[in-house]
C-alpha positions as CSV (number, residue, x, y, z in Angstrom):
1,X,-65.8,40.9,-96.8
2,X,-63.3,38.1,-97.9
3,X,-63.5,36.0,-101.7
4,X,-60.9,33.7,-102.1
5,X,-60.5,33.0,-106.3
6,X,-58.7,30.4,-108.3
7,X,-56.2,32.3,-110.5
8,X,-54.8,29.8,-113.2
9,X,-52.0,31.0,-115.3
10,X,-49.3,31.8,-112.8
11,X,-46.2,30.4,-113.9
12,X,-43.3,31.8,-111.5
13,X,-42.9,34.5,-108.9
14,X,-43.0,37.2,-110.7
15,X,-46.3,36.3,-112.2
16,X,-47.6,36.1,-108.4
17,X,-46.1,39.5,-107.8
18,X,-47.8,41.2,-110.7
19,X,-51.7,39.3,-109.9
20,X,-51.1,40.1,-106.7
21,X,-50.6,44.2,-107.8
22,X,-53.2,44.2,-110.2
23,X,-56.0,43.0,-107.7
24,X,-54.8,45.4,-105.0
25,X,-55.3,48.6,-107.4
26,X,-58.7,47.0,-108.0
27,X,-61.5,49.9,-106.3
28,X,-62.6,48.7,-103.1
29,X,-59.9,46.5,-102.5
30,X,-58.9,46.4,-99.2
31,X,-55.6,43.8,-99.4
32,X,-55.5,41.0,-101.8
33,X,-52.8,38.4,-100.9
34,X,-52.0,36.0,-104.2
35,X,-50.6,32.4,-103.2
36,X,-48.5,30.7,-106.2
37,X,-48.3,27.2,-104.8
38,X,-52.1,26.7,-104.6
39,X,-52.9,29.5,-107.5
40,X,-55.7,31.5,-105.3
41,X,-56.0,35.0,-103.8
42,X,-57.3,35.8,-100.9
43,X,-59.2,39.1,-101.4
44,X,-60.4,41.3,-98.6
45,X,-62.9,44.3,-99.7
46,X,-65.8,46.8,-99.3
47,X,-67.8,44.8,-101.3
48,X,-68.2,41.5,-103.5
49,X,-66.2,40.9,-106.2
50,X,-66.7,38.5,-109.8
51,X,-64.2,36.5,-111.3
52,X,-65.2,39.1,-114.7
53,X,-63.7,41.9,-112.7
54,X,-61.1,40.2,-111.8
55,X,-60.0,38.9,-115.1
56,X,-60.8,42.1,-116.7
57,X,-57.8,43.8,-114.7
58,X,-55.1,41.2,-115.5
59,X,-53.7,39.7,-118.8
60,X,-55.8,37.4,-120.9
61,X,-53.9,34.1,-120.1
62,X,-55.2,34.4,-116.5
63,X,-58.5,32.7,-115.6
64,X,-59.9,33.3,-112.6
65,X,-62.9,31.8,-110.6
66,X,-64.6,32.3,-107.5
67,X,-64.0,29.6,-104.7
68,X,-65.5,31.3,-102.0
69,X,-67.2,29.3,-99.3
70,X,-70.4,30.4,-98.3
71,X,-71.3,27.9,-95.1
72,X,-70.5,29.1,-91.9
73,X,-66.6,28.3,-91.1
74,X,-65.0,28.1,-87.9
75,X,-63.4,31.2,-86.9
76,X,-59.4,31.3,-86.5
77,X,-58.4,31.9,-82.9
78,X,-55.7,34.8,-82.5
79,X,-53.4,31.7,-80.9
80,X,-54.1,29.8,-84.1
81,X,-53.2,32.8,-86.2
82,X,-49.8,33.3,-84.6
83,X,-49.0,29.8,-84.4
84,X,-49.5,29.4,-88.3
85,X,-47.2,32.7,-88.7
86,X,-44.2,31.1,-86.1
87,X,-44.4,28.1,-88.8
88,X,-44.1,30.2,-91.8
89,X,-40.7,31.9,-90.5
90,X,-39.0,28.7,-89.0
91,X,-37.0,28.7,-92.1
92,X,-35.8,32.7,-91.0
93,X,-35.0,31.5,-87.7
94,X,-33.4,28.1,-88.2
95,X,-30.8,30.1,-90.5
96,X,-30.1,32.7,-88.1
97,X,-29.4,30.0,-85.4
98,X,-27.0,28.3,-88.2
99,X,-25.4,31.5,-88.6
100,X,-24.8,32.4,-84.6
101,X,-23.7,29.0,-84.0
102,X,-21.5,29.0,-87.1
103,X,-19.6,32.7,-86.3
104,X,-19.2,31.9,-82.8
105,X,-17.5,28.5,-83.7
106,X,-14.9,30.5,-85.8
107,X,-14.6,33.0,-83.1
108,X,-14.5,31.0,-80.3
109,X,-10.7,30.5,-79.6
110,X,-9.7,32.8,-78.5
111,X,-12.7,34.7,-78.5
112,X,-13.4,38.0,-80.6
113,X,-16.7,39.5,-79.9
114,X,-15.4,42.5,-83.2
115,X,-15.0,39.6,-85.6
116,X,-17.9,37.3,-84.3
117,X,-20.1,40.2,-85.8
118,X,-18.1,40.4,-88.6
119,X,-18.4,36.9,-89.7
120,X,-22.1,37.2,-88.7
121,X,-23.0,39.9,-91.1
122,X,-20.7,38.3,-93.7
123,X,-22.6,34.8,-93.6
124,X,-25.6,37.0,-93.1
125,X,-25.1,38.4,-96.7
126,X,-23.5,35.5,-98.4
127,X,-26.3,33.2,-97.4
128,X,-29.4,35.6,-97.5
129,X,-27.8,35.9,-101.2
130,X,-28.0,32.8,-102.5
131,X,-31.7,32.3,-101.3
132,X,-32.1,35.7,-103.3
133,X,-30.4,34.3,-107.0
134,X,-32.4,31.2,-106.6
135,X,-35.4,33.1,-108.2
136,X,-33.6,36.6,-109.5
137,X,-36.2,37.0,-111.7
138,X,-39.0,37.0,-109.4
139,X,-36.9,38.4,-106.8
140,X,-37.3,42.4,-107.9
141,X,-40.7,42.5,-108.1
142,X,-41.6,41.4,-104.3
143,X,-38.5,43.4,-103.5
144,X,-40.6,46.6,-104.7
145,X,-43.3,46.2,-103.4
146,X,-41.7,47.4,-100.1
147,X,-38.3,48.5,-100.3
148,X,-38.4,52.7,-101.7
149,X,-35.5,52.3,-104.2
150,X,-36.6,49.2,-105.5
151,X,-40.0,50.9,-106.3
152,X,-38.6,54.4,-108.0
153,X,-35.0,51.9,-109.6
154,X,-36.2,48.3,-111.1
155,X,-32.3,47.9,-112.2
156,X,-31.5,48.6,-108.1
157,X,-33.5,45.0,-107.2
158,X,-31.6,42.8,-109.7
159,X,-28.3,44.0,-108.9
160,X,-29.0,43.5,-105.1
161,X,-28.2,40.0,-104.7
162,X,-25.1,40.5,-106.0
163,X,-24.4,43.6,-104.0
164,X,-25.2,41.5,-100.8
165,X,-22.7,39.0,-102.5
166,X,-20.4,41.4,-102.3
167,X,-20.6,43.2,-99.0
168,X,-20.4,39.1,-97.7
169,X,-16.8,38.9,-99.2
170,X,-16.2,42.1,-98.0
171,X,-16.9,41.3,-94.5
172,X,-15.6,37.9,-94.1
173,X,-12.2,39.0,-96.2
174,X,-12.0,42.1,-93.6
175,X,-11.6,44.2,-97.0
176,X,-12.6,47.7,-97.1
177,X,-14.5,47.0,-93.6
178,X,-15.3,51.0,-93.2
179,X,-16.9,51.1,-96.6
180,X,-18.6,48.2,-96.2
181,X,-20.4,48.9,-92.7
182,X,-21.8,52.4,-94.5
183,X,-23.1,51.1,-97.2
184,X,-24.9,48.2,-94.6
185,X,-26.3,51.5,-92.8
186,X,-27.8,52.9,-96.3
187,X,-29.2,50.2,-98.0
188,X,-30.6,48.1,-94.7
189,X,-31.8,51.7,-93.1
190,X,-33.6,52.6,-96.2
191,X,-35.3,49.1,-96.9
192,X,-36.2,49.1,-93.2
193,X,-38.0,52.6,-93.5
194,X,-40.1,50.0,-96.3
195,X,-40.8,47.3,-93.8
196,X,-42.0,50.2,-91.5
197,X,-44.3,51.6,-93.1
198,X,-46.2,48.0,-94.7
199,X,-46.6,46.8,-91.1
200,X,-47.6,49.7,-90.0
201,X,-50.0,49.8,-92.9
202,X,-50.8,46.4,-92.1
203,X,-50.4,45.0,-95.8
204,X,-49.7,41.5,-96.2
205,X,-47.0,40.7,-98.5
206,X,-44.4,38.7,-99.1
207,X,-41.0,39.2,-97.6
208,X,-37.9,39.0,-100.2
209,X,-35.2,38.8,-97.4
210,X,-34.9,35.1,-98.5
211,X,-36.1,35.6,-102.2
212,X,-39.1,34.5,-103.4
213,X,-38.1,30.1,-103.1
214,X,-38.9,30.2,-99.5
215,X,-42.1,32.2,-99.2
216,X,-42.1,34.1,-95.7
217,X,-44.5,37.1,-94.7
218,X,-43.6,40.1,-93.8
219,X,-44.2,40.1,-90.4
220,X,-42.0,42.0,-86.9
221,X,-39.4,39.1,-87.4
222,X,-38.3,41.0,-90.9
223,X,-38.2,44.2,-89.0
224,X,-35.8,42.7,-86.0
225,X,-33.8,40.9,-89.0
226,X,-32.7,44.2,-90.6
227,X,-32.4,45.7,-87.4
228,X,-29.6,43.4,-85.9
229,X,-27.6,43.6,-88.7
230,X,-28.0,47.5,-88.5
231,X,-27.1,47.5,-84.8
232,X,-24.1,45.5,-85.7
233,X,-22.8,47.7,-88.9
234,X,-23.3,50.8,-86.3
235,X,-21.6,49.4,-83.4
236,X,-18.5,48.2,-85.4
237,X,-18.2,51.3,-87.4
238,X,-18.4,53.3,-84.0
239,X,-15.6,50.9,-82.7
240,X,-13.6,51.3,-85.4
């Protein structure tokens, strides 16, 4: 069954992060998906749930209360579903389109397919960044909750921004380009394994590829993301 509960008390992204931990470790709990902006969780479980249990597994200033509707509601349709996920990731796509567009103006004459990808992956890092500092201190917590260094190393999510801050300059300074392509391999192959394994788990969470100030699932899209960019580190190391 599915409760949807008011959660008051939630002051930043991390806070989401660590409601939204709590209620899935709750017995029964099937997925429980926290929303900061509107301060509810959607809870799917075995059985029903109280606000008391709730509260009693998360921190006293929390106060939670049931909103759950009980009339019949009109089912989503699988189109509706999808369309409602396309809209969440616009923000992805648009800035991959700003990207392409951007390192195929600076390659385009004369034309350099090499350091079109170059450029790519270098914007790619500088820009995915930024999003990333926005909120660093919410950003590690959603950033374990798939990625399997993150989980077992706190210290490895709050010095990742700036590590993609640096592979950007890197790239787009052609400095170090060898070094800079293998450590794309590791750390985008090993947070990919992540991604894997939660949609193949079917868990839905929220993505940290853009932080935690633009809010985007983790859905296939994250899993093409990473893999372009891999494709793109292998290719040019191969090349080199």
């Amino acid at each position: 069954m599915e409760q949807i509960f008011s959660i008051q008390g939630m002051t930043c992204n991390g806070c989401r992060t660590h409601v939204e931990q709590q209620l899935n470790k709750l017995p029964g709990v099937e997925q429980a998906v926290v929303t900061l902006e509107d301060h509810t969780a959607k809870i799917a479980s075995n059985h029903r749930l109280t606000s008391e249990q709730l509260e009693a597994a998360l921190p006293e200033k929390y106060i939670v209360k049931d909103k759950t509707v009980t009339p019949l509601a009109t089912p989503t349709s699988i189109k509706d579903e999808a369309t409602s996920e396309w809209r969440q990731l616009f923000p992805l796509f648009l800035i991959f389109g700003y990207l392409t567009t951007a390192s195929i103006l600076m390659n385009i004459n004369p034309w350099s397919g090499g350091d079109f990808m170059l450029d790519f992956m270098g914007l790619f890092y500088i820009v995915f960044a930024f999003f990333k500092l926005l909120d660093l201190k919410g950003f590690p917590a959603s950033f374990a909750m798939y990625d399997p260094i993150a989980k077992r190393l706190p210290v490895y999510g709050w010095i990742y921004p700036f590590l993609e801050t640096t592979l950007g300059l890197f790239f787009l300074l052609r400095w170090q380009i060898p070094a800079a392509l293998i450590i794309t391999i590791i750390i985008l192959g090993i947070t990919t394994i992540g991604v894997v394994k939660t949609l193949l788990d079917k868990k839905q969470i929220q993505c940290a590829c853009l932080g935690t100030a633009l809010q985007l699932p983790m859905t296939k899209a994250t899993l093409i993301e990473n893999s372009v960019m891999l494709v793109m580190a292998v290719w040019m190391l191969s090349s080199l």
